[in-house]
N, C-alpha and C positions, 0 to 999 in steps of 0.2 A: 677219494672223491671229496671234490671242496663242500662244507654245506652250504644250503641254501639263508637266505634270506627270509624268513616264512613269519607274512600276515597275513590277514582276514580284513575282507570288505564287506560293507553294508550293503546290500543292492533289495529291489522291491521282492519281499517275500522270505528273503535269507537269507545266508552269510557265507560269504563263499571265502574256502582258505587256499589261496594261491604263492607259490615259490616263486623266488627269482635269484640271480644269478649271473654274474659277468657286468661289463660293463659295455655300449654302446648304441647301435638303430635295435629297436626294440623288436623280440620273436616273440609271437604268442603262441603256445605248443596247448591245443584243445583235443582232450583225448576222448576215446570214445569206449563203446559198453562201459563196464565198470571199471575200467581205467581212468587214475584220476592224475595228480601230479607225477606222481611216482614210478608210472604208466613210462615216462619221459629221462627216467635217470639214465638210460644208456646213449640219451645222444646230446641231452641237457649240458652234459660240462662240455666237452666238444665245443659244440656251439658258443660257448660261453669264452671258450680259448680261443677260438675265430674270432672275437671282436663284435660280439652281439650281449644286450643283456635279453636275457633268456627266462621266460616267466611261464610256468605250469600251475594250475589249479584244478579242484577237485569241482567238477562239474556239480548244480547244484541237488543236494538230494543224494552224494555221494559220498561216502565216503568220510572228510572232516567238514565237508559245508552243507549245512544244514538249510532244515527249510519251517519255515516258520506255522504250516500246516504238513503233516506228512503224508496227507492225504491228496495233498493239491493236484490236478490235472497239470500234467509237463508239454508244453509246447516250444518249437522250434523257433518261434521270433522271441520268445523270453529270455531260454537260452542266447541269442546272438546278442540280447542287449545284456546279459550279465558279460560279455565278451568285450562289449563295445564298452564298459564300465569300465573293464582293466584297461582296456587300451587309451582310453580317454585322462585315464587317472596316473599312468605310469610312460603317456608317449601323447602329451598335448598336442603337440606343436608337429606333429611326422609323423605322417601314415607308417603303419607298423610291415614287417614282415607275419604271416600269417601260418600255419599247419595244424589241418584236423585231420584224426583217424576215423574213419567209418560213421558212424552219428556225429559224433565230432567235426565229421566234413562235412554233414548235411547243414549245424551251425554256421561252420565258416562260410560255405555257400549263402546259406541266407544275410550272412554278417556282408560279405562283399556284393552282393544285390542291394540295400536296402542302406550300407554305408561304403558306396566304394572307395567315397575322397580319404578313407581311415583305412586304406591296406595299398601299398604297394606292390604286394605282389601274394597270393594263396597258393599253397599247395595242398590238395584233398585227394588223402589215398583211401579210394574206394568207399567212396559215401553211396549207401544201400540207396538209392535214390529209386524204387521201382517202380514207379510212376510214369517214371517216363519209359519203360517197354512198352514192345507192342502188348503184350503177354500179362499185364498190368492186373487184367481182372483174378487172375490164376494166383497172382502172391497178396490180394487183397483178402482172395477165399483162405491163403496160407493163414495171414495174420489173425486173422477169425479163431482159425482152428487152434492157432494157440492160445489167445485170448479164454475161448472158451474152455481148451483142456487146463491151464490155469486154473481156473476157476472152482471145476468140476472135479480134476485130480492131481493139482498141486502142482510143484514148482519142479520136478527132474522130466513129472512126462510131459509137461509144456515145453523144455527145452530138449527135449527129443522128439518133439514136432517139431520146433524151431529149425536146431540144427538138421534135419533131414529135408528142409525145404531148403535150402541152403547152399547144399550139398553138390555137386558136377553130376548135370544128367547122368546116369546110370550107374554114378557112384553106389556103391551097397555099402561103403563099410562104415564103421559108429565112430562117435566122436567130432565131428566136422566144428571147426572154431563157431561160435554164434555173431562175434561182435566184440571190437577193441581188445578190451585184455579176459577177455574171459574164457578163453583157450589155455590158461596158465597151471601148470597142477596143482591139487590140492595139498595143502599145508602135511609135512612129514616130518621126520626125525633128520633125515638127509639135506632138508634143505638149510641154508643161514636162517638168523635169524630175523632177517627184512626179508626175504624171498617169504619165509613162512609166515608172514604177518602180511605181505601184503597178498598173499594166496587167499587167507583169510577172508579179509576185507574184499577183497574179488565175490567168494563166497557168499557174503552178508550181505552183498549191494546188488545180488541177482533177484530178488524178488520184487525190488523195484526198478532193473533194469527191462523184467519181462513184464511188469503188469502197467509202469507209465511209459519207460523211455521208448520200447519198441512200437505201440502203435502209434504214440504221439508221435513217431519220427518218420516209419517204415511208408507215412500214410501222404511224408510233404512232397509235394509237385514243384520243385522246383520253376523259374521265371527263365523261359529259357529264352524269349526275345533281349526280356534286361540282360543277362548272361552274356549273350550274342554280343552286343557292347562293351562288355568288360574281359572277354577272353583273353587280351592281349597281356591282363596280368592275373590269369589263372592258369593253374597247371593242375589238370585232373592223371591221377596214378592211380595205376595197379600193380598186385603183385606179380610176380613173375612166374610163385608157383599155384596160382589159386584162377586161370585164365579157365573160364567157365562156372566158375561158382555164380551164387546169383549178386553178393555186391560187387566182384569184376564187370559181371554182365551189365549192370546198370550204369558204374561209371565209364564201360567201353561207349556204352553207346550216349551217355549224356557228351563222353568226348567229341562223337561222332555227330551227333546234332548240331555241337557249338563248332564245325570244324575244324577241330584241333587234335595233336598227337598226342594219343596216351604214352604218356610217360610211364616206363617200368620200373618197379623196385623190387630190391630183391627178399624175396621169400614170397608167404603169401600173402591171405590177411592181417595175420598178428603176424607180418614181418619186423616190424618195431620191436618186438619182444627177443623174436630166433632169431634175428640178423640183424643187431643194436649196429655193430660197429660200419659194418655196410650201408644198411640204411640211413644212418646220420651221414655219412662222407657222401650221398648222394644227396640228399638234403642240401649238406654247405654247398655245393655244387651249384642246386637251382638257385640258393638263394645269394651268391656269390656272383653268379648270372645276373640276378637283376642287380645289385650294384653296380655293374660297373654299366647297363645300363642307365641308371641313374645319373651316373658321372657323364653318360654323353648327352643327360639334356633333354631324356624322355619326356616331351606332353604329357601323356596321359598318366605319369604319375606323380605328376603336380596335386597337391590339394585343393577343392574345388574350392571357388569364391564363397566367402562368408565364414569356412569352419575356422574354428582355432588354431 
C-alpha cells in the first residue's frame, strides 16, 4: 500500500488530520461511527489508481483530530463545514466527488443541501437519518434510552441498548454493528499490527461516539424539499445484507421520499470494512458514471454563479 500524504487543518474549534493520495478530480471519503481515515484504506488506493486524488480524515473529536474543548456539543452543520474546509482548501476551483458512511452520510447530506455548487455528485450509504420515519417517535424514545443508560450505567450497557434498537425486527441475537467502524474486533495477538491499533482507537473513540456523536446526529431531519432538487447528483445506498435494520430502513425510505433508487452495496453496514474490495469497485462505478456525465455537458453540475 502506497502511503498517504497526511496533514492537519486548522478549522473553528479543532484540528482535523486528513490523508490524501493519488493524483486528479478530487474524492472526499467521510467516515462514520469511529471510523476515521483509516476507516478508508481498502478502497483509498483503488481509487487513487483510477485517477482520483483521494482524501480521508479523522472526523473532529476522533481519533488524530482534535477538539479544542472535549467537552464541546457536536452538531451536524459543524461537521459539514469542517468538510466544506477540505474541499475548499484541496479542490477550489471543481465541485468534488463526495462519500459518507452512516453519520458520515448524515454530514454529506447536509454538506450537499447547504453547498451543492461544491459536489458533483454524493454517495451516502445508509445515513441513520430517522427522522424522517413514520415510526420516528419510537427511535427518539430509543436514543433517550441510551443517553440515559450512558449516563446511569456506563459505556458496554449503553451500547447494548444501542445495538438492540438497531437490530432487524425480531432479530434476538447480540452483537448488531452500532455505526461506521465500530463493528471491528477487538484488539488481539492474531491481528497485524495496524488492524490492532486501529481496533484500539475504534475502542477509545466509543465513549464519545455514544455520548456526543450519536444524539447530535441520530436527532437531524434532513431538508428533504432542498434534497428533492439536488437528487439528480445523490445516490443514497444500502447494504445488501443489512435490508431491515434501522439505518437501511431510514435511508430506504429517505430514497423513497426523494424518488429515487436505492442503490445496493455489498455486505451490510460495515460493508466498507467485510467487503473492501467489492464495495470500492462499485463505488469507481458510481462515481465513473458521473464522469462521463460530466464530459456530456451536465447543467446541473456546473458550479453555481459567484463560487470560486
Amino acid at each position: 500500500m502506497t502511503a498517504p500524504t497526511i496533514s492537519s487543518l486548522r478549522v473553528n474549534g479543532a484540528t482535523l488530520h486528513y490523508e490524501v493520495r493519488g493524483r486528479g478530480p478530487l474524492v472526499l471519503l467521510i467516515p462514520g461511527g469511529t471510523g476515521g481515515a483509516a476507516s478508508f484504506d481498502g478502497v483509498a488506493e483503488d481509487l487513487a489508481a483510477d485517477g482520483y486524488t483521494v482524501v480521508g480524515y479523522d472526523p473532529r473529536g476522533m481519533s488524530r483530530s482534535t477538539l479544542d474543548d472535549p467537552d464541546a456539543e457536536q452538531h451536524v452543520a459543524e461537521h459539514a463545514d469542517d468538510a466544506l474546509r477540505i474541499l475548499d482548501l484541496l479542490s477550489p476551483d471543481e465541485p468534488a466527488l463526495v462519500f459518507g458512511a452512516s453519520s458520515g452520510a448524515i454530514v454529506a447530506l447536509h454538506l450537499l443541501t447547504v453547498h451543492p455548487e461544491r459536489i458533483a455528485r454524493v454517495v451516502t450509504h445508509e445515513p441513520p437519518v430517522v427522522e424522517v420515519l413514520p415510526d420516528a417517535a419510537e427511535h427518539r424514545a430509543l436514543l433517550a434510552r441510551v443517553q440515559d443508560t450512558f449516563r446511569t450505567q456506563g459505556l458496554m450497557s449503553a451500547m447494548a441498548v444501542f445495538a438492540a434498537g438497531l437490530k432487524k425486527d425480531g432479530d434476538t441475537t447480540d452483537g448488531a454493528p452500532t455505526d461506521g467502524d465500530t463493528a471491528e474486533p477487538e484488539p488481539g495477538p492474531e491481528l497485524p499490527p495496524r488492524a490492532a491499533a486501529r481496533a484500539e482507537q475504534t475502542v477509545a473513540d466509543l465513549p464519545y461516539f455514544v455520548g456526543r456523536i450519536v444524539p447530535g446526529f441520530m436527532s437531524y431531519a434532513p431538508d428533504i424539499r432542498r434534497l428533492e432538487g439536488l437528487s439528480d447528483r445523490l445516490v443514497i445506498a444500502g447494504g445488501q445484507d443489512s435490508r431491515g435494520e434501522l439505518p437501511y430502513r431510514s435511508a430506504a425510505f429517505l430514497a423513497e421520499r426523494l424518488g429515487t433508487e436505492l442503490q445496493h452495496f455489498p455486505g451490510g453496514h460495515v460493508g466498507l470494512t467485510t467487503h473492501p474490495a467489492e464495495f470500492g469497485e462499485l463505488l469507481r462505478k458510481v462515481f465513473r458514471s458521473q464522469g462521463l456525465r460530466r464530459r456530456t455537458g451536465d447543467p446541473a453540475l456546473s458550479p453555481s454563479p459567484g463560487r470560486r
